[in-house]
N, C-alpha and C positions, 0 to 999 in steps of 0.2 A: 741793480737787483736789490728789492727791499729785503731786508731782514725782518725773521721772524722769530721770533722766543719767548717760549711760552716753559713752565713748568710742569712737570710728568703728571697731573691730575686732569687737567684739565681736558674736560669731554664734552664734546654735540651731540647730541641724541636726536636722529631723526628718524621716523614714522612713519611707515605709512600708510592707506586707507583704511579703519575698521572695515570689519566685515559687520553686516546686517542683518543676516541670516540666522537662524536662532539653531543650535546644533553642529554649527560650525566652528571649526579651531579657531583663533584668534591669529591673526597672520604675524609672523616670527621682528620682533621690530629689528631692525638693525642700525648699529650704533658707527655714525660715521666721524673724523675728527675735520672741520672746515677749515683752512689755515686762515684766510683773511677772518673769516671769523671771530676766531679764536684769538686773532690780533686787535678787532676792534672790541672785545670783551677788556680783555688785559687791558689798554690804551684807556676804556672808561674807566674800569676800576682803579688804573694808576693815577687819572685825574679826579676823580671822588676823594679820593684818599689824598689827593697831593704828594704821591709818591713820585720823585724825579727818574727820570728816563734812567736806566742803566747805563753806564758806561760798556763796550761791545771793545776790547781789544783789536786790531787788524788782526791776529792770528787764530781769532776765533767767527771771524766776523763772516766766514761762507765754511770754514774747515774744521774738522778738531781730528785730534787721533782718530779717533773713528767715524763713520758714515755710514747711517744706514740709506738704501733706497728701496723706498715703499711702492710699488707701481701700477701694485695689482691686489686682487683678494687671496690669491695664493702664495704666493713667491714674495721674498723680501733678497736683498743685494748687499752686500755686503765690503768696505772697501776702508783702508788705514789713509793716513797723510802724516806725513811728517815736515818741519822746517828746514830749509838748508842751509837757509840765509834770513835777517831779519833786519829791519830797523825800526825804529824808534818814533822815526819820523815818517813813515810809511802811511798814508792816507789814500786808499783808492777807491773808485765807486764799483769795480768791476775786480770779479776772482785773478788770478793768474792762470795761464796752462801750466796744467798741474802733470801731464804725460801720464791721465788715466788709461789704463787697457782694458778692453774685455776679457780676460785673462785674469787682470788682479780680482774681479767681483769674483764673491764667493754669493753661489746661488743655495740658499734655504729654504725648504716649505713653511710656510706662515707657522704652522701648529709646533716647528720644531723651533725657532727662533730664540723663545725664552730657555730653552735647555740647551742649545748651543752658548747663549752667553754664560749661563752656568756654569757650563763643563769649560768652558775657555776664561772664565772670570779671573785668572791669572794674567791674563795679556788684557782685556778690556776696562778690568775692575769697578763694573757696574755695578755688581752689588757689594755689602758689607764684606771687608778682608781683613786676613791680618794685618798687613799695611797697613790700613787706613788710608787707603787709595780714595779720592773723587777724582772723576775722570767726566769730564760733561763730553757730549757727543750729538752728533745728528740726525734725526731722522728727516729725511727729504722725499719730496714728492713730484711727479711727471704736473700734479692735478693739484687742484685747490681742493681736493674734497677726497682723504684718508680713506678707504674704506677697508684697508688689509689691517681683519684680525687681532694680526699681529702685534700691534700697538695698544690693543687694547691687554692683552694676556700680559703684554710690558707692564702697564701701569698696573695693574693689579699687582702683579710679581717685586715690582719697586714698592707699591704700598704695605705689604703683607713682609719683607725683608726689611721694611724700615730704611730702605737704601737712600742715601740722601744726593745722590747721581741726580744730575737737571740733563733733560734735554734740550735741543733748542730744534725748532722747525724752520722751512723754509722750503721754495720750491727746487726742482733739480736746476743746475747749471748747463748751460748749451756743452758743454764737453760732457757734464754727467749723461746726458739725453744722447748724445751722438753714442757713445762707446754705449750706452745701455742696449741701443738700435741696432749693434752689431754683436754683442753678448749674445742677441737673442735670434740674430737671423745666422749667427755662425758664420758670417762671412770673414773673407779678410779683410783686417785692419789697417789701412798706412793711411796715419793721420798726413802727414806731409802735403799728401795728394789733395785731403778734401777742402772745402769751402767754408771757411771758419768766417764768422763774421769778427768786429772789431769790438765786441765787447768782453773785454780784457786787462785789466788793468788800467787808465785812467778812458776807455772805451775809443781810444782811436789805434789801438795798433792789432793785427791779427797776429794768431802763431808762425811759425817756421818762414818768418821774415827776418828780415836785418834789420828792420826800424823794430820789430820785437824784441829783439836780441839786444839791440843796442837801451834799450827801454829796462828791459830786466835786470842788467847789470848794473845800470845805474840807479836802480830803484832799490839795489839790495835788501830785496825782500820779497824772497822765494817759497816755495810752499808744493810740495814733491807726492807725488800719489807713493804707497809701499808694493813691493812686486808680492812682496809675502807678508803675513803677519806677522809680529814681531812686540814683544812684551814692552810697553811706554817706560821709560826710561824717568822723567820728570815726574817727580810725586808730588799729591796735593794733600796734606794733612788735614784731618776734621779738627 
């Protein structure tokens, strides 16, 4: 899975037909964000500039405290991770099973998004605190092409607070997509049972196997979905 990271300004604007008609409204434009896009913008202007690639930690490199997922134009998803375990020398191409549920997502309507992180900015700390919290985080997508709102009211709400919170984008993960599939059909959940593929960790082992198990122990570097919210612990000073 590539990685994508981009900072909270950056916007697609796409269009679509005038109207012809003379007396006619102008049809409503809508403003969608691309991720490969969005990726190959950053990439040029990092090579204009001769700016070197960032360095991407493993424990930021598909997770951070918080996860948004974007999936739709109304509904955004909402979900924690924490670390259990780490190393140092931890290099993988592929997430770990992180034991997401449908359960843990917390489901918001688009227009309310920006005033739940608000009213919660003590556990998220995305905008300006007492602290001096930065907290970077996720927003994730089923699609290559953003089209909830939602993101949009963010970047405005970071711009006008002066927040100097980065997000980083990317698509969902085969576990984000499965538990989101079952979020939404309300069925039950027992992961154990289903057909996980093997991209996972260095992309040959599936979950609730022994060659899994034996693989994560010795990778010591784990990475845990949260069953409830719960205030980040680790501060990052401006």
């Amino acid at each position: 899975m590539k990685l994508k990271t981009y900072l909270f300004y950056a916007l697609i604007i796409c269009s679509f037909t005038n109207c012809k008609r003379e007396n006619v409204a102008k049809p409503i434009r809508e403003k969608f964000i691309v991720i490969s896009k969005e990726d190959s913008l950053s990439k040029a202007n990092d090579q204009k500039n001769k700016i070197p690639k960032p360095f991407v930690p493993q424990e930021l490199k598909w997770y951070a405290d918080l996860v948004v997922i974007m999936d739709s134009k109304d509904k955004v998803y909402l979900y924690q991770t924490e670390r259990k375990s780490t190393s140092e020398k931890a290099k993988f191409d592929y997430p770990n099973y992180i034991g997401l549920r449908p359960e843990y997502l917390i489901t918001i309507d688009s227009k309310d998004f920006v005033s739940f992180l608000k009213n919660n900015n003590d556990i998220f700390g995305i905008f300006p605190n007492k602290e001096n919290v930065i907290n970077p985080f996720y927003i994730v997508s089923e699609t290559d092409t953003i089209k909830n709102k939602a993101i949009l009211d963010l970047n405005k709400a970071l711009s006008k607070e002066k927040s100097r919170t980065m997000y980083l984008l990317r698509k969902t993960t085969e576990e984000e997509n499965v538990v989101l599939k079952f979020k939404k059909s309300q069925q039950n959940f027992e992961p154990e049972n289903l057909n996980w593929s093997t991209e996972f960790y260095n992309g040959q082992v599936k979950p609730f196997t022994k060659k899994y198990k034996k693989f994560e122990i010795e990778s010591k570097y784990v990475v845990k979905a949260k069953e409830t919210f719960k205030k980040k612990l680790r501060i990052v000073y401006m």
